[in-house]
C-alpha positions, 0 to 999 in steps of 0.5 A: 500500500505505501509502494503503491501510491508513491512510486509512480510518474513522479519518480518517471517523468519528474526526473527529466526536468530534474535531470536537466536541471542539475545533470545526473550526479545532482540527481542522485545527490539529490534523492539521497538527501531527500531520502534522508529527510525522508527517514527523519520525519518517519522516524518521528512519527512512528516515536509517537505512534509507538506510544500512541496508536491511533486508527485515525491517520497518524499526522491528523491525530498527532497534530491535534494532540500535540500541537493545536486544535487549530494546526491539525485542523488546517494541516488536515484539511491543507492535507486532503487538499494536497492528496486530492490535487495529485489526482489531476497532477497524475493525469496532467503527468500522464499527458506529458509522458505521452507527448502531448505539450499543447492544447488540442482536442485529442488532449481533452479526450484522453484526459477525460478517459484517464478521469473516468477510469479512476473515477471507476475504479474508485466507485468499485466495492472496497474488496475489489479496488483492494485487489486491484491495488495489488494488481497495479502495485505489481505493474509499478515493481514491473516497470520500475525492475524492467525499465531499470534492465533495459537502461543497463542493458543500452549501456552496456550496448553502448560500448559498441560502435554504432550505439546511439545510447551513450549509457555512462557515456552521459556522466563524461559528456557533457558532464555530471553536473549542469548548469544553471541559469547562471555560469561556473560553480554558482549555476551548478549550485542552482542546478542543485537546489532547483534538482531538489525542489523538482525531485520531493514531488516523489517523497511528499507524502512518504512518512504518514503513509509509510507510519499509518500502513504500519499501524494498520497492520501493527499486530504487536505494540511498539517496535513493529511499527519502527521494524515496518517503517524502516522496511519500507524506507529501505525498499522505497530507496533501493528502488529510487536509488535504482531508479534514479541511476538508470535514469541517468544512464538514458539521456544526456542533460541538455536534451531539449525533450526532457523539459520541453524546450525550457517549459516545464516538464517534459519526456522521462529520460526512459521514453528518450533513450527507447525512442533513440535507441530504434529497438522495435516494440521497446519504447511502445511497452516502456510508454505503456507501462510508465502510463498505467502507472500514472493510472494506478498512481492516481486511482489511489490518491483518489482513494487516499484522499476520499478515505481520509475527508470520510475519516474527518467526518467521523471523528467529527472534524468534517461534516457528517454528509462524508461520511456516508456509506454505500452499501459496498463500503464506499464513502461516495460523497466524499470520493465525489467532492475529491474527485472534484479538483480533477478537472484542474487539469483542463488547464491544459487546454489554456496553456502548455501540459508542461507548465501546468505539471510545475504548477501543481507540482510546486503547490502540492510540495509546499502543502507536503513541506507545511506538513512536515515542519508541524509533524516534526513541531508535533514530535518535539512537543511530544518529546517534552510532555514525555520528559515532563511526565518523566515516561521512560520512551521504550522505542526511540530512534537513534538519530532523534532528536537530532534528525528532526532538527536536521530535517526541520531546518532543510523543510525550512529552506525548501519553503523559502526557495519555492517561494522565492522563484516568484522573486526571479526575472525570467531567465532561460530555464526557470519560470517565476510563475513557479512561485506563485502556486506556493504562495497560494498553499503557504496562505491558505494554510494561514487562512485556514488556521486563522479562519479556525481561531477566529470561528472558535473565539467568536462562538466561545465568546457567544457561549460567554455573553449569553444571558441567564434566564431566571425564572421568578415564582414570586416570593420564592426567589427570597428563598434562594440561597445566600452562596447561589446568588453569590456565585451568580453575581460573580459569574455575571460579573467576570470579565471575558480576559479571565475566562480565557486566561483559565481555559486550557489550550486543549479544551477548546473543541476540535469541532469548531 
């Protein structure tokens, strides 16, 4: 189930541009340290699922207990919204594997049909989408063990006369680094950092999905969600590491397909070297493969996303309509209104596929950063209430705290250089409307934080300004203890600064 989802045309198409960007060992410095901060904030949330264990979504639980009411429910909500935009990202991603860069009639139709396919799919009764899950899943180990041979396979070849694949040719010329936007070392640095913020689309939503299968299946307490969760860290980098180094072995850095002539997204680096190497039926199967895999990828997220507004509404953070049933066990309300941000890929018809893929890419990445700075904010409370209530951890990873911190300041820094390409003058190779989806995500988080505490405060302060009925019987009322009439002066009397000075934080009610 984590595989499924996360291993998809964000690890096949993205690198491209990634790749052009940086050169291949950018590239694979690149996933490594991704991989790193990765395994950091999981590590932190299985600390806390150790000790907590919660069915409702690990990062939702934990950021309204640990943090605020009104973090968890804006990172809950910023979140479905993160998982429900990958739906038309999958689709756009699988238009520009495919070629199809410019607005035109046979784009609509096709995208239409990838939308109804994992609309289908996610109507199906619960048993059944399940096995197809694993149906799909296999399909991605298919594509990602074949299209790996096959790289390895043409690099070997190019070491004959005639071979058009130049294979590890490609790290010599041009090069292992690439330049960019500016000359000399300071371009390869920013061919570095620009590789980064390109390649996370693949790790965005790794932790909570690899914490919460491991809670999901956890049989025993404690260090089974920690053995879960550092298996599927490692098999998730074996195959990105994998993955990532034949990708280099495809395609030289300045071929103008991978980001479609300085636009945006552009061909994976498999679908170039297939189609240069003129081997018949290979580049059919190779782009065959990498498209369902798109399918399958965005079939799930749909179902990630219509799982997790139904799992909102019954711990009573979302509207009860959600979480409605049929009677195959499919909240349908909540798969339709997420299905809903599908049709942004219609974009596509106003302007290039390519620039719409970095759109969406930069805002459901800064929505995965957000995450991740209040999950780690969330562990480092946590760590304190344990310090404090003198609790002994039974399950404690070995580079905590100290990766949390390390994978803090480098989410931090991720912020600030996705919000900063909006600050860049259009220069060859980077559009600064880039930065402009960020912004949205960064403020609809405040938006929906604020919005939360202002709703909260006012209806708190309606419940305090409410009048006290008294209701008189005549005479009776002199019968009326002396303490009682003492203790409703005093209460009408209180000023509204004491009340809220004397009500805890966590008392507030997570529903409003």
């Amino acid at each position: 189930m984590t595989v499924g989802p996360t291993l998809g045309t964000g690890l096949f198409v993205g690198t491209g541009q990634a790749l052009a960007a940086g050169g291949p060992a950018s590239l694979i410095i690149t996933y490594v340290f991704i991989s790193a901060m990765t395994y950091c904030v999981t590590t932190a949330v299985a600390e806390i699922s150790t000790h907590s264990i919660t069915r409702n979504g690990a990062m939702l639980a934990h950021n309204y207990h640990y943090t605020s009411n009104h973090v968890g429910f804006a990172i809950a909500y910023l979140r479905w919204i993160g998982l429900s935009l990958l739906v038309p990202f999958e689709v756009t991603a699988g238009m520009v594997h495919l070629g199809l860069w410019e607005p035109s009639a046979s784009l609509a139709l096709r995208m239409g049909g990838m939308m109804s396919v994992i609309f289908f799919f996610n109507m199906l009764p619960e048993k059944f989408f399940r096995r197809s899950q694993t149906f799909f899943t296999g399909i991605k180990f298919l594509a990602t063990i074949g299209l790996a041979t096959i790289s390895f396979y043409l690099a070997i070849r190019a070491s004959q006369p005639g071979a058009v694949v130049g294979g590890f040719e490609y790290w010599a010329n041009p090069g292992p680094f690439a330049e960019f936007l500016l000359l000399g070392d300071l371009g390869r640095f920013l061919g570095f950092l620009f590789c980064i913020l390109c390649s996370t689309i693949s790790f965005v939503f790794l932790p909570e999905l690899t914490v919460q299968v491991a809670e999901d299946h956890d049989s025993e307490p404690g260090n089974s969600i920690f053995r879960r969760t550092r298996n599927s860290n490692l098999i998730m980098f074996i195959l990105y590491m994998l993955s990532t180094l034949t990708t280099t072995l495809m395609a030289p850095y300045d071929d103008l397909r991978l980001n479609n002539s300085f636009i945006g997204a552009g061909l994976s680096p498999y679908m170039v070297g297939l189609v240069d190497s003129k081997i018949r039926l290979v580049p059919a199967v190779g782009g065959g493969l990498i498209f369902l895999s798109s399918v399958a990828s965005g079939r799930s997220f749909l179902n990630l996303a219509s799982r997790m507004l139904s799992t909102m509404a019954e711990t009573g953070h979302a509207p009860a309509l959600f979480m409605i049933r049929n009677r195959w066990n499919v909240p349908y309300m909540s798969v339709a209104i997420s299905a809903g941000f599908t049709w942004l890929c219609f974009l596509c018809m106003v302007i290039s596929s390519s620039e719409v893929y970095n759109y969406l890419m930069f805002f459901i990445t800064t929505i995965g950063y957000v995450s991740w700075v209040c999950s780690l904010v969330a562990y480092l409370r946590f760590r304190r209430v344990v310090k404090k209530s003198e609790i002994m951890p039974l399950h404690r990873s070995f580079i905590q705290p100290f990766g949390t911190y390390f994978a803090l300041g480098g989410t931090v820094l991720l912020i600030m250089l996705n919000l900063s390409q909006i600050m860049v003058a259009p220069r060859h190779g980077l559009n600064p409307l880039n930065g402009i989806p960020a912004h949205i995500a960064l403020n609809m988080f405040g938006l929906l934080y604020g919005g939360h505490r202002l709703v909260v405060a006012v209806r708190k302060k309606a419940t305090r300004l409410e009048p006290h009925v008294v209701e008189y019987r005549g005479d009776e009322d002199e019968d009326q203890p002396q303490d009682q009439v003492i203790e409703m002066e005093e209460t009408q009397g209180r000023r509204p600064e004491d009340e809220l000075s004397t009500t805890p934080t966590h008392a507030v009610n997570s529903r409003g």
